[in-house]
Structure formats: structure tokens, C-alpha cells
N, C-alpha and C positions, 0 to 999 in steps of 0.2 A: 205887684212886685214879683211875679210868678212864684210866692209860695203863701200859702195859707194859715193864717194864725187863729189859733182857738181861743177865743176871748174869755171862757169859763170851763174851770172842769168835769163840768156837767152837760160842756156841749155834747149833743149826737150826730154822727155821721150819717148824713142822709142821700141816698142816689148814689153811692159807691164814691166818695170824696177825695180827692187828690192832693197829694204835694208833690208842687213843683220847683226845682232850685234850676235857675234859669243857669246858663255858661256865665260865667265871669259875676256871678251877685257872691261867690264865698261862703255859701252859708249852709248849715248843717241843721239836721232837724237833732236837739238835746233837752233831755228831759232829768231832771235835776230834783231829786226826794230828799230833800230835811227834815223830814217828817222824823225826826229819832225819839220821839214820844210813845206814837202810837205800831209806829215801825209798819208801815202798811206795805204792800209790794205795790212797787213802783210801775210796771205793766202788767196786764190780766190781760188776756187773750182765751174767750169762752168762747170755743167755736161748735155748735152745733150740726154745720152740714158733713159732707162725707167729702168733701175736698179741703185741702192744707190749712191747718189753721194760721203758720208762717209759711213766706214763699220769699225765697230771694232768689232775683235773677239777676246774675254777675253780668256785667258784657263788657264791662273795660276790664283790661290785661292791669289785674293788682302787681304781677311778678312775684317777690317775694313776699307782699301785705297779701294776709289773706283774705276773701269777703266774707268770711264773718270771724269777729275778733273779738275775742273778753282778756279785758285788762284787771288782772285777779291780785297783783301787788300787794294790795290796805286790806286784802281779805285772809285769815286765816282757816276760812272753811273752803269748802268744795268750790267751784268756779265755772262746774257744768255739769249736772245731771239729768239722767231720762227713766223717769219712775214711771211703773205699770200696775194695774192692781188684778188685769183682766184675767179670766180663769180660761175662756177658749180664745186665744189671740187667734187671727189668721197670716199673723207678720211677723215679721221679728222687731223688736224695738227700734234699733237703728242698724243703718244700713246706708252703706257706703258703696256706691256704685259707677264703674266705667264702664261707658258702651261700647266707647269706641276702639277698635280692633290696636289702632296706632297709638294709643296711650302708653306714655312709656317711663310712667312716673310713679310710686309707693300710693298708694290710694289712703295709710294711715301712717303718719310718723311722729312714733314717742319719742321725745328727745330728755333724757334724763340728766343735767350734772349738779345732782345730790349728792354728798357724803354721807347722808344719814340712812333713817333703815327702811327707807319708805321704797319700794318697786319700781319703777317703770312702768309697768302692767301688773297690776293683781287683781286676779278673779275669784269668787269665792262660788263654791257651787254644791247648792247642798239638796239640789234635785235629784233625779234618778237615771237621770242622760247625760249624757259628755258636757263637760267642762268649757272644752275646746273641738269643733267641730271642723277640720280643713278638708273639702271635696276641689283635690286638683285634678282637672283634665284638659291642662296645657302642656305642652311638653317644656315644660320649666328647666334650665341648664341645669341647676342645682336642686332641683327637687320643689316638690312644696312647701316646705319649710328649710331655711336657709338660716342660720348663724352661725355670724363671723364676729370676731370680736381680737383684739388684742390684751385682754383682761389676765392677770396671773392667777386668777382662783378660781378660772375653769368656768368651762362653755353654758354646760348643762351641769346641775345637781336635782337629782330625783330623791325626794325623803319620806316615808312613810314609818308610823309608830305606832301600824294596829298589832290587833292580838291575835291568838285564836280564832275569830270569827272572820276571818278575811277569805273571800271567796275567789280572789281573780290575784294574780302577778303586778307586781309595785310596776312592771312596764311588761308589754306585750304586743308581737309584731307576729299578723299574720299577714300570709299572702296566698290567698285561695283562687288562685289562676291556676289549672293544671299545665297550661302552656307556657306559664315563666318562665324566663332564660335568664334571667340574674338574680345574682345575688339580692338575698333578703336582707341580707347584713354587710356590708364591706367598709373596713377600717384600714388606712391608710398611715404609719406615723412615720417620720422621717425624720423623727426625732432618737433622743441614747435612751430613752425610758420605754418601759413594754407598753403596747400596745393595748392589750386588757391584762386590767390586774384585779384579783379575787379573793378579797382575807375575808373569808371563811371564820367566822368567831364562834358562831352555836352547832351544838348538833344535831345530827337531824332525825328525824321521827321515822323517817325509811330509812334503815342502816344497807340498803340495799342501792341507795344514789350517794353520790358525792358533794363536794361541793356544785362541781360542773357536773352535767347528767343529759346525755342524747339519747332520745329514746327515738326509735329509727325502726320501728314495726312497719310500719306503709310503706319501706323504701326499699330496693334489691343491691344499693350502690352502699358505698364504706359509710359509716356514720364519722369516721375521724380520718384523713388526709395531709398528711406534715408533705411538703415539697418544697425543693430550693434546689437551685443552681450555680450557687456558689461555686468556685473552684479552689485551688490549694491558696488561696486567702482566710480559708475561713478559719473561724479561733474559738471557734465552740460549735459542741455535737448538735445536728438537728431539733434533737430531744435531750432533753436534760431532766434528772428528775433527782432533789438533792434534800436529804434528810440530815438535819442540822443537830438531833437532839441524839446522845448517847445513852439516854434511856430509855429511846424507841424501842417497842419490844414486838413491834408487829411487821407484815411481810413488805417491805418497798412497792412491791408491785405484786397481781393476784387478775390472772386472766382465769376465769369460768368458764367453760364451755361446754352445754349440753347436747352439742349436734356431734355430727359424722366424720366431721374434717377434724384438721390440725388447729392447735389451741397456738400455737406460734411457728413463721416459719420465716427465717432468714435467706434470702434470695440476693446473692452477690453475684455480677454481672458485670464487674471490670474486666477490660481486657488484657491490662498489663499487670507488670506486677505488682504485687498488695504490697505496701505498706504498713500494713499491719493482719493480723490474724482475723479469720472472720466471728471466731465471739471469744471474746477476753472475760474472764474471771479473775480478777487480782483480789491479793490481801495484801493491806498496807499494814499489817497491825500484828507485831513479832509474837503478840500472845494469842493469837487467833488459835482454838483449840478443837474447832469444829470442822466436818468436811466443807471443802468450801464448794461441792456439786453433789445434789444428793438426790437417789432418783427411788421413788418408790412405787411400786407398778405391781398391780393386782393380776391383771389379767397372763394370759399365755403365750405373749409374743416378746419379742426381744427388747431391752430395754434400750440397745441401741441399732440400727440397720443401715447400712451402706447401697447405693444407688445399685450396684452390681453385686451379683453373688458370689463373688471372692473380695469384697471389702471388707475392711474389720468390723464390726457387730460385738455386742453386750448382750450375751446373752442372760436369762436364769441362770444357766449353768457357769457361767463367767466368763471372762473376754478372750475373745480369740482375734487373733491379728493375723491375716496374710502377709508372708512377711518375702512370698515371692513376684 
């Protein structure tokens, strides 16, 4: 019949045994366990030598049937697992592999439509190495990791709930190239909502960082950079910085500076005429009862100084104004 029937289930395969299902005979090799007594598993496969204990070699075009297929439907358990017990593996458990240059297809795809609370992908890892390992060096359009989605609760959520004892950054992005040329970070929204947003709830143990904190010791260039090219479109200041609560009793802003230079310095470079003044001080507020510019200076120079030596100046001794 060109295919082989085992007349007992104690036969053994002798001389390396075959089945064969001849073109046009229909028929399928199935094996069929009612055993719900003793509940025995239905295949064993004890392989001994150092080659594949299964081996399937596809050579017809499935298309979209894959060759190898578990119909998991009547089961409420797992439907495919790969347990190891080994202490020195030299492999990794499974391993999914294309060799060929021209592949141009997902090597793994989880296709989720659950409503419930179960993942997609969950990995639990309670070793002392990464979780998730990606080593890209293809020039990938999009990077090595890549998601897209049209979900309304968002791409990525990162959550962590340790304590005290936490040694590393709930996320952390280094780039130890010294000849990088891009960006470590670039965020794109083209969207009416900000870009990054920061709520700040605890506080912090260094009153000497903020929420956001660059610390920019290795570097000779600005640690902070606001630019835009906007033109007379625009409907809000570069920088915005807005204090909501009227019982704030501390300074808006607070520049430090222990070096040689200027602690701020405004550099206006229009050519025509301003539209407005180059630094505004307003009070909107009829009971304001305080100076609203207050300049307190230690040392022995002027408290204010003009580019040339007939410009008006603040001195100690008080203001003098050229007034020819």
C-alpha cells in the first residue's frame, strides 16, 4: 500500500523504518489516545544521540498552513512548551533562524485578539541578565525594535514598584560611541499634546536636582538648547515657565553660578524694529507692594554698566544717566 501499519504497540522499529503515503492513496499517519484513565502521553520521543530528536523537512509550499500546526481549541492549558533543567547550556533553548540574505518575512508572529488580561508576549525573568536581549546589526529603517500600533492606551508603558534598594534607572539608554552623530533620543509628535510630559509627585533626596536633571561634566557644549523658527505665526513664547498656585512662596527661576562669566545674558540681534522691549518686568496685580527689580551686590563694581563709557550705569553711589 506504500505505507506501513504497526500491528502492536510494542512493535520496534528496526533498520531505520519508514512510512510511506504514496500520491493519490489520501492518507495520513494519526494516532488517537483514549487512554483518559491512565492519562499516559500519547508520544515519547527518548533520544539519546547528539543529533535532532524531531526533524521536519517542509518541501511543499504550505502558503499560509504552516508545517507544523497544534490545534489547541479543547485545551485549556498551554498548547506548546520548551522546558530545560540544564545548569551549563551551550545554546539557547529555541531558536528561530533565517539564513538567507532575501528573506523578507517576520521570523516570529504573535497575533493577539484577546479581550482579557493575558499578553501577547510575557516573559518573566528572574535571573541576573536581561530579560530581552536585541543585538541589531542590519541597518534596519526603523531601528531594532519597531512598534506601531493604532491602540488608544499607548505604545509603551514602563512600571516599576521597588523601593530603596534599587540600584539602576526604571529605563536607561546608553551610547558609548565617541564618534556618534545622532541623536540618543529623538521624539517626533505632530500631534496638539506635549511631547514629553513629567508629573513630578515625590521629592527628592538631592534638593540639588529636579524633576529633569542634565548633568553635562564631560561635555564643553550647552547642556540645554530651545530653538525654533517660527515666524510672526507664533502664539506662545519659546519658553514658558507658569506657576499656578498663589501660595508659592519660592523664586520662579534660580540660576547658580560658581565660575567667571555671566550668570545670564540676553542677546538681541533683530534688525529692524522691536516690537516690544528687550526684557519686560510687568505687574498685573494693583496690590503689588514690593520692588518689582531688586539688585543686591556685594562686591565693588557697578550694579549696572553700559557697553560704552557715557552709557547710563547704577552705580553704589546711584544712577547716573548721560543725558547728552
Amino acid at each position: 500500500m506504500g505505507y506501513h501499519i504497526i500491528p502492536t504497540l510494542n512493535e520496534v522499529f528496526h533498520a531505520g523504518n519508514t512510512i510511506t503515503i504514496a500520491d493519490g492513496e489520501n492518507k495520513t499517519l494519526t494516532i488517537t489516545n483514549n487512554d483518559t484513565t491512565n492519562n499516559p502521553k500519547t508520544l515519547e520521543i527518548i533520544n539519546t544521540t547528539t543529533n535532532s530528536a524531531f526533524y521536519l523537512d517542509q518541501n511543499g509550499n504550505t502558503g499560509s498552513t504552516p508545517a507544523f500546526y497544534i490545534e489547541n481549541t479543547g485545551n485549556t492549558g498551554r498548547g506548546f512548551e520548551v522546558y530545560s533543567n540544564a545548569a551549563t547550556a551551550t545554546s539557547a533553548l529555541a531558536r528561530f533562524y533565517a539564513a538567507n540574505t532575501d528573506f523578507n518575512k517576520n521570523l516570529l508572529i504573535c497575533s493577539n485578539f484577546s479581550t482579557g488580561a493575558g499578553s501577547g508576549i510575557s516573559i518573566r525573568n528572574d535571573g541576573t541578565n536581561s530579560g530581552i536581549s536585541l543585538e541589531q546589526n542590519g541597518s534596519a529603517t526603523n531601528g531594532g525594535l519597531y512598534i506601531h500600533g493604532t491602540s488608544d492606551k499607548g505604545l509603551v508603558y514602563i512600571y516599576s514598584n521597588r523601593g530603596g534598594d534599587a540600584t539602576q534607572p526604571v529605563m536607561k539608554i546608553v551610547e558609548d560611541g565617541s564618534t556618534f552623530i545622532q541623536p540618543v533620543l529623538s521624539i517626533t509628535q505632530d500631534g496638539t499634546s506635549p511631547a514629553i510630559e513629567v508629573d513630578m509627585n515625590g521629592d527628592l533626596a538631592d534638593t540639588s536636582k529636579g524633576a529633569i536633571y542634565v548633568e553635562g561634566t564631560g561635555t564643553n557644549t550647552s547642556l540645554l538648547s530651545l530653538y525654533t523658527n517660527n515666524g510672526a505665526t507664533a502664539t506662545h513664547p519659546v519658553f514658558n515657565m507658569h506657576i499656578d498656585n498663589s501660595a508659592f512662596d519660592q523664586m520662579g527661576q534660580l540660576i547658580t553660578t560658581d565660575g567667571a562669566s555671566s550668570a545670564l545674558m540676553c542677546e538681541l540681534t533683530h534688525a529692524g524694529a522691536m516690537a516690544a522691549s528687550g526684557i519686560i518686568l510687568r505687574d498685573t496685580n494693583a496690590a503689588f507692594d514690593v520692588s518689582l527689580l531688586y539688585l543686591s551686590h556685594a562686591g565693588t563694581g557697578n550694579f549696572i554698566t553700559g557697553a560704552t563709557a557715557s552709557a547710563p550705569y547704577l552705580s553704589n553711589a546711584g544712577l547716573w544717566v548721560d543725558v547728552t
